[in-house]
C-alpha positions as CSV (number, residue, x, y, z in Angstrom):
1,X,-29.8,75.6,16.3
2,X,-28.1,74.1,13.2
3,X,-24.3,75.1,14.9
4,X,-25.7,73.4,18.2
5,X,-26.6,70.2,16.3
6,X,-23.0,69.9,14.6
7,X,-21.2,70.8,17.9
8,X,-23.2,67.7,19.0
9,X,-22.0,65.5,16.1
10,X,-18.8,66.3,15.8
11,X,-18.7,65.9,20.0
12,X,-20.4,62.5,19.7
13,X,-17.9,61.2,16.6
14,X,-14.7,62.1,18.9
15,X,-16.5,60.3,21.8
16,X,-16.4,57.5,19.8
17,X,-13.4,57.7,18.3
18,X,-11.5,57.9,22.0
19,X,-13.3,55.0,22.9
20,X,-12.1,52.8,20.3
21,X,-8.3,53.6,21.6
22,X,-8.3,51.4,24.6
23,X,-5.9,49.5,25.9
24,X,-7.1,46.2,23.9
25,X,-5.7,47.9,20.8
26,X,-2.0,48.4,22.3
27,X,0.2,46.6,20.9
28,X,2.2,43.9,23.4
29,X,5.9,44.6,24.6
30,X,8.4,42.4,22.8
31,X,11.8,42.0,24.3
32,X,14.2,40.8,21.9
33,X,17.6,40.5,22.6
34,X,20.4,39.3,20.4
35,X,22.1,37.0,23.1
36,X,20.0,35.7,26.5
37,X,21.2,33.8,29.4
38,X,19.1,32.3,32.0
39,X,21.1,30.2,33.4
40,X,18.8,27.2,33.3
41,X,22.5,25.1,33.0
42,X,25.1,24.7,34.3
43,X,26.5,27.6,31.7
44,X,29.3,25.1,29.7
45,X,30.1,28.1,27.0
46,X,30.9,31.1,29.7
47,X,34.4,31.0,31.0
48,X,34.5,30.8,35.4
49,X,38.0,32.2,35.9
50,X,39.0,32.0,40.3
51,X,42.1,35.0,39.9
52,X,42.4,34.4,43.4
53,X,40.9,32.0,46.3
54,X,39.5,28.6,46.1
55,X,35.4,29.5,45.2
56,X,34.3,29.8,42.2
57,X,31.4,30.3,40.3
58,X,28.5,28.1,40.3
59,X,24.8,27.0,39.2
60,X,22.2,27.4,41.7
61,X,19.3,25.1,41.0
62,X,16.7,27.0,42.6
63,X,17.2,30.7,43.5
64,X,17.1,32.3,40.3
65,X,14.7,34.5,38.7
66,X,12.0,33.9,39.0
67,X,12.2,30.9,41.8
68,X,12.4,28.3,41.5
69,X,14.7,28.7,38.9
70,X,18.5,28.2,38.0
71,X,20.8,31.4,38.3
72,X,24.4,31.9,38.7
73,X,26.5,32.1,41.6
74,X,29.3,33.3,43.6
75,X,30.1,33.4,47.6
76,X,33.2,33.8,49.1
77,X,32.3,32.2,52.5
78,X,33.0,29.0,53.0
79,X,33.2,28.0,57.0
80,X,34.4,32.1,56.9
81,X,35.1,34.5,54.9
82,X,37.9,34.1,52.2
83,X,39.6,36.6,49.7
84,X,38.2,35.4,46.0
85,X,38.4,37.2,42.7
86,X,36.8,35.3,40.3
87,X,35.4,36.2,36.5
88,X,32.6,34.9,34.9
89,X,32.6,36.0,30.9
90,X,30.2,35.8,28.5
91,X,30.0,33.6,24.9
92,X,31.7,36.0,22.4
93,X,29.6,38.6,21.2
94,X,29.4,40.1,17.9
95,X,28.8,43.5,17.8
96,X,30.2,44.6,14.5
97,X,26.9,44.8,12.6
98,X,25.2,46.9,15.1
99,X,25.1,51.1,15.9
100,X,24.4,50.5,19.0
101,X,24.3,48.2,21.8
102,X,22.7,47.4,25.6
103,X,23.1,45.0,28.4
104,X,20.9,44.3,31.2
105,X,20.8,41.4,33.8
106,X,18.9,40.3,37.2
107,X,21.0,40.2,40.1
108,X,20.8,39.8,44.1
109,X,22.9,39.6,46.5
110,X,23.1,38.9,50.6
111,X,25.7,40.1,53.3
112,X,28.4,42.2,53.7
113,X,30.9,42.6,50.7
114,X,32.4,44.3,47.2
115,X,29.9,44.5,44.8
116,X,29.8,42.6,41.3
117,X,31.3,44.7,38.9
118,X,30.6,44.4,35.2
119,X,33.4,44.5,32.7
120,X,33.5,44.6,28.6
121,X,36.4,43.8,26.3
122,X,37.2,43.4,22.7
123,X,40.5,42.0,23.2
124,X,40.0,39.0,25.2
125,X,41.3,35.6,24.1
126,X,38.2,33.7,25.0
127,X,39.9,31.5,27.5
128,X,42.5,31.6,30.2
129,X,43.5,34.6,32.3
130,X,41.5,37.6,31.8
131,X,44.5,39.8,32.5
132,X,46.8,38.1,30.4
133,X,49.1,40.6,28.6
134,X,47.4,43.1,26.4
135,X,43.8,42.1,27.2
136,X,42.0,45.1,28.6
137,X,38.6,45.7,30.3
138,X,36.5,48.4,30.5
139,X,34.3,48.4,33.5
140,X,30.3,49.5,33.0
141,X,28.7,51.9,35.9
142,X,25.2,52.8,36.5
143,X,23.6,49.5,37.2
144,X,20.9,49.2,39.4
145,X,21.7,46.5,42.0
146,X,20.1,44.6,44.9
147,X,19.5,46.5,48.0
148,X,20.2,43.0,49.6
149,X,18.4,40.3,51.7
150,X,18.8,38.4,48.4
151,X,15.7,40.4,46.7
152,X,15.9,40.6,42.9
153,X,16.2,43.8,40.8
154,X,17.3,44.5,37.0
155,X,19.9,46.3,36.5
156,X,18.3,48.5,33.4
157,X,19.7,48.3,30.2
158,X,23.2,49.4,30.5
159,X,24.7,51.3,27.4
160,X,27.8,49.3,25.4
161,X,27.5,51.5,22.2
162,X,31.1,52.4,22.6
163,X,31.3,48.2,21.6
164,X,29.1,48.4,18.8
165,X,29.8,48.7,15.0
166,X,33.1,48.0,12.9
167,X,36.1,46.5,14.7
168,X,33.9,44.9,17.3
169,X,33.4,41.0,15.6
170,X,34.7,39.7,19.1
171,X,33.4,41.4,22.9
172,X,33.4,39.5,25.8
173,X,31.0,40.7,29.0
174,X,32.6,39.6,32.2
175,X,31.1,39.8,36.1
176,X,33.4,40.2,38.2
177,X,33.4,38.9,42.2
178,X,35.5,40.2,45.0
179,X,35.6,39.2,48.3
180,X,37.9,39.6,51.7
181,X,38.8,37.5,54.3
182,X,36.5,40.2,56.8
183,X,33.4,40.2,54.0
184,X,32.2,38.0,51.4
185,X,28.6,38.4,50.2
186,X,26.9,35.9,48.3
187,X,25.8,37.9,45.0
188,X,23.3,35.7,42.1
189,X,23.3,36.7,38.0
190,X,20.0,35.6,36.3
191,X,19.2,36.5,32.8
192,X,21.8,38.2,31.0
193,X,20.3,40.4,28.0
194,X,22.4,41.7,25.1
195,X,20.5,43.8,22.4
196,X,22.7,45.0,19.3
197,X,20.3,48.1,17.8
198,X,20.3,48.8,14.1
């Protein structure tokens, strides 16, 4: 009798304890970047460099993410399609007190064309040609992109640790736009995440 009576405690103290743990107790998500861009306007510190062909980037007013809302944006059509390469880079970043680092960004896009590519360098001048002589890029895979029909996704937080730590006082993050004069998409960059991890 007495081992059925604490079985029936001890059951009714964990009963209460699980019931305390709900989900008003979690403790909220806080996103906390070390450098944001949304895009709100029209971006005055990141560098628009057209490589080739006459459109460049611009500000959007209203299909950002979420809409209404200001994003950035490139489209090689223009009456048809043209062959563009143009850069857009990032503020200087830096990176030199971190261990790590991550980038993540919004993007969508709409008809037939290259996709954006991202690029990182810490050899950049912070102006002018982005292939100037000794400036190099390295190009970031793995990002999830739009499947099209100008429908937003993030790209998940893209690793840049190889960026991160001593020597890295100046990186640059640049999207890069290609087009052809047989398909130019439209492709729109909304809220540009940079985290530097301790």
């Amino acid at each position: 009798m007495k081992n059925i009576f604490k079985i029936l405690l001890i059951s009714s103290l964990f009963t209460g304890i699980l019931s305390s743990c709900d989900d008003k107790t979690d403790l909220p998500y806080v996103d906390n970047p070390t450098f944001k861009e949304d895009f709100e306007t029209n971006f005055p510190n990141w560098v628009k460099y057209s490589e080739v062909g006459a459109q460049v980037w611009t500000l959007d007013p209203t299909f950002g993410n979420p809409y209404p809302g200001a994003c950035a944006k490139m489209s090689g059509y223009s009456g048809a399609n043209n062959a563009n390469v143009d850069w857009l880079i990032s503020p200087v970043q830096d990176m030199s007190g971190y261990s790590s680092a991550q980038i993540s960004f919004d993007n969508a896009y709409k008809f037939d064309g290259p996709v954006i590519e991202l690029y990182v360098s810490r050899n950049y001048s912070g102006s002018g040609d982005p292939n100037a002589s000794g400036v190099t890029w390295t190009k970031i895979n793995g990002a999830n992109l739009s499947p099209g029909n100008y429908s937003y996704v993030n790209s998940g937080k893209l690793d840049m640790s190889a960026f991160a730590g001593s020597g890295n006082e100046a990186v640059y993050v640049a999207f890069k736009y290609t087009s052809t004069t047989s398909a130019s998409s439209t492709w729109e960059i909304d809220n540009v995440k940079i985290y530097g991890i301790n």
